[in-house]
N, C-alpha and C positions, 0 to 999 in steps of 0.2 A: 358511497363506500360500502362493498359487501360485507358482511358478519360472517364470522367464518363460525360454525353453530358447534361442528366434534372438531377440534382438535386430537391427534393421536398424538402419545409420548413415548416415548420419547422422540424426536425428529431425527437429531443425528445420532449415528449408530454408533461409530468409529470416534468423536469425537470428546475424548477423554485422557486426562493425563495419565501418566503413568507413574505410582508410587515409586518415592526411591527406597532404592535395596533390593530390585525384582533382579532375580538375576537372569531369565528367559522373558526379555520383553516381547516377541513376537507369540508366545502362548499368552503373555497378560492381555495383549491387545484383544486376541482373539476370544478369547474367555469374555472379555468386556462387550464384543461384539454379540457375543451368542446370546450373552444374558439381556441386554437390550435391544435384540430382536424379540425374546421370550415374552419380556417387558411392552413390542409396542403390540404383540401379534392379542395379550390379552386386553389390552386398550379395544383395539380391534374390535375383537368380541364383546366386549361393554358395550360400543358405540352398537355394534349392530344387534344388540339384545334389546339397547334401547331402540331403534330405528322401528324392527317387527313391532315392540309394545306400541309403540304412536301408530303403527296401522292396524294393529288391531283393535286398540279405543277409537280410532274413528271409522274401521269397519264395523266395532258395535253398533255406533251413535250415529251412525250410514243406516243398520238392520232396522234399530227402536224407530227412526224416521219412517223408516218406508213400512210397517207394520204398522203403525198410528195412521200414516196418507191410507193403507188399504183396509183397515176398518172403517174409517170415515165414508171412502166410496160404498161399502159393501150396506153399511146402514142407509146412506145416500139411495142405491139405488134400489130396496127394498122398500123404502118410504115411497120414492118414485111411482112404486107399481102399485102402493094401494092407495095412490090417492086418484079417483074418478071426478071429473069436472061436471060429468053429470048429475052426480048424484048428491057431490055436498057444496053448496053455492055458501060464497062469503059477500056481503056485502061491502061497499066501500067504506063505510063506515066501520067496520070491526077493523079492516085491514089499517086504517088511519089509527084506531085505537090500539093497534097493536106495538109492542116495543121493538125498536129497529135494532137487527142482526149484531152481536159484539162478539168476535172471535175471543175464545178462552186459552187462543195459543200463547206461549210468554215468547215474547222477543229477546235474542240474546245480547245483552250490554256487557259492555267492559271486556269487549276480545281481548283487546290485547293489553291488559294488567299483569302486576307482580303475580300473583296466583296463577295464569295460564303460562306462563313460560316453559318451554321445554323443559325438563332435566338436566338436559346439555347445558345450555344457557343457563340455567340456573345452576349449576356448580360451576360455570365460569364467571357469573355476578358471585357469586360468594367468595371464589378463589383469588378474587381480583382485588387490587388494594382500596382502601378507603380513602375519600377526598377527606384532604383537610378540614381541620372546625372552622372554618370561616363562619359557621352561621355563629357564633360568638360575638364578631365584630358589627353587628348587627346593631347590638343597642348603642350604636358611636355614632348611627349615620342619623342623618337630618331629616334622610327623605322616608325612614321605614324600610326601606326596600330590604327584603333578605339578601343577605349577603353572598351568601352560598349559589345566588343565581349568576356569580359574573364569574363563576367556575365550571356550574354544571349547572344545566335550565332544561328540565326534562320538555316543562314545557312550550319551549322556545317554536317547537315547530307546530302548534296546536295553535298557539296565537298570532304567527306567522300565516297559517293558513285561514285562521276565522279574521284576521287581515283584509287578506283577498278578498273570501267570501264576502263580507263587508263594502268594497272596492268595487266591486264587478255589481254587485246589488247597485250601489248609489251610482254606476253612472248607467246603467239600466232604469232608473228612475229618471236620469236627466233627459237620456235617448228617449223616451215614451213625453216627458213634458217638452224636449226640441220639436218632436213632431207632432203633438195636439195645437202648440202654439203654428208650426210651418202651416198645419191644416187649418187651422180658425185665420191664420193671416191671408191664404190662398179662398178660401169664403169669401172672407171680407173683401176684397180683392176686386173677383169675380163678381160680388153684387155692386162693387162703388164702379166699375167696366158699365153696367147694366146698367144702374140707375143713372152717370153721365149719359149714356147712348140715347135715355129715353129724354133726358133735359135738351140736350141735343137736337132731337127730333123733335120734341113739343116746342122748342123755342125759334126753331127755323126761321129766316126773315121769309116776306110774303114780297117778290116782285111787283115794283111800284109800276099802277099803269101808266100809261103815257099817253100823252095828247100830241096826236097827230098832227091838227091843225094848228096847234100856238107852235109845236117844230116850224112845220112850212111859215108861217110869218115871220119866224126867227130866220130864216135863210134867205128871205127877202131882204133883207137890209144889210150892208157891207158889213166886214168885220167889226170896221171902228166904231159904227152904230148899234150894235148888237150888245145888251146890256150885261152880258156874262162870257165877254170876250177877254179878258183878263182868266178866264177859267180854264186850262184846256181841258178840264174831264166834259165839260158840257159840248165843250168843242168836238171833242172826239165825240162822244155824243152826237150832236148836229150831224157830225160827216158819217157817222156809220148811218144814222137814221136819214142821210141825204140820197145814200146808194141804193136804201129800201124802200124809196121812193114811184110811184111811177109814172108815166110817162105824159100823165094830165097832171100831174102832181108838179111836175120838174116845169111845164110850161106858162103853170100860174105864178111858177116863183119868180119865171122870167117875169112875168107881167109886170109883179107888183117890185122886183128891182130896176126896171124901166121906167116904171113909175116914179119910185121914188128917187133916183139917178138924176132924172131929167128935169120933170115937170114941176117938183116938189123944191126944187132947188131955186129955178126961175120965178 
């Protein structure tokens, strides 16, 4: 909502009764009109008497600034010129013992207090009516609270805002503890990836060798005599290790199942 800071008075010009017993009312009106243009045209002139004075205190307090910044450089850069690197050495040790820089500028608090208000503004806080005494009813409540703030709470928007500030801080703290914890979990992570990989590789099974010759005796004797014929992993076995067999391989096996077929039978 804007602040409207001069109002001019009167606003309307024209709008005024007319006493009774006038016996020319179109001269009353107009009389009324002139006087109250006379009326806002000196308003007018207040506002802009006041307007000039506010640029020219802060055209001063503009001048005393910039006078103050250019003696500063002007000492500044006379100091500049007579100090030689050649000729006067400081040790690190002085410089350590020396007291660190403290500006003597004062900083300005309390802009915007009862004391800086316009003129303007302040003859319309003055002109303006008074809240009620509610701060009276005060001593009745339970909880303390002044009373006078569930009317007017200048400082409703100060603690509304140091609120936020408050709000945006704590979860700026949670965002920095979500992602120290994301990164110490994405670590941990990455080294249990690592350290499985190496258990992995150190525990590897060691391929069992195999005995060529007890295979070929195993293929010598029929299925039903074969004492891990109820197995088929041995089976499959046998038959893969039957086709990587070779070819003096294959005719001793004939041998010794003609052998056993025939003679061993009789």
């Amino acid at each position: 909502m804007p602040l409207v800071k001069r109002n001019i008075e009167p606003r309307h010009l024209c709008h005024s009764a007319v006493p009774d017993g006038i016996g020319n009312e179109l001269e009353c009106v107009t009389n009324n009109t002139l006087s109250a243009i006379i009326r806002q045209l000196s308003s007018l002139s207040k506002h802009a008497e006041n307007v000039f004075g506010e640029l020219f205190n802060e055209a001063n307090t503009f001048y005393v600034r910039t006078n103050s910044l250019q003696d500063r450089i002007d000492r500044l850069a006379i100091k500049v010129t007579q100090l030689d690197s050649s000729v006067e050495e400081v040790s690190l040790q002085d410089i350590n013992m020396r007291k660190g820089f403290r500006s003597s500028s004062v900083q300005d608090q309390q802009v915007l207090s009862k004391g800086s208000l316009p003129s303007a503004v302040a003859d319309m806080y003055n002109s303006s009516d008074r809240p009620p005494p509610l701060s009276n009813l005060t001593a009745y409540r339970e909880d303390s609270t002044d009373a006078m703030k569930y009317y007017s709470d200048p400082s409703y928007f100060f603690d509304l805002w140091k609120e936020k500030m408050l709000q945006d801080t704590e979860e700026k703290r949670k965002e920095r503890r979500r992602h120290r914890v994301r990164v110490h979990f994405t670590h941990h992570e990455q080294k249990r990836c690592v350290d499985s990989s190496t258990i992995q590789r150190e525990v590897k099974k060691v391929r069992k060798a195999r005995n060529r010759r007890q295979e070929w005796n195993m293929m010598a004797f029929d299925k039903e005599l074969r004492p891990d014929h109820r197995h088929p992993q041995s089976l499959r076995r046998g038959a893969s290790s039957e086709g990587s067999l070779s070819p003096d391989g294959r005719l001793e096996n004939f041998y010794f199942y003609f052998h056993n077929k025939y003679f061993m039978s009789n």
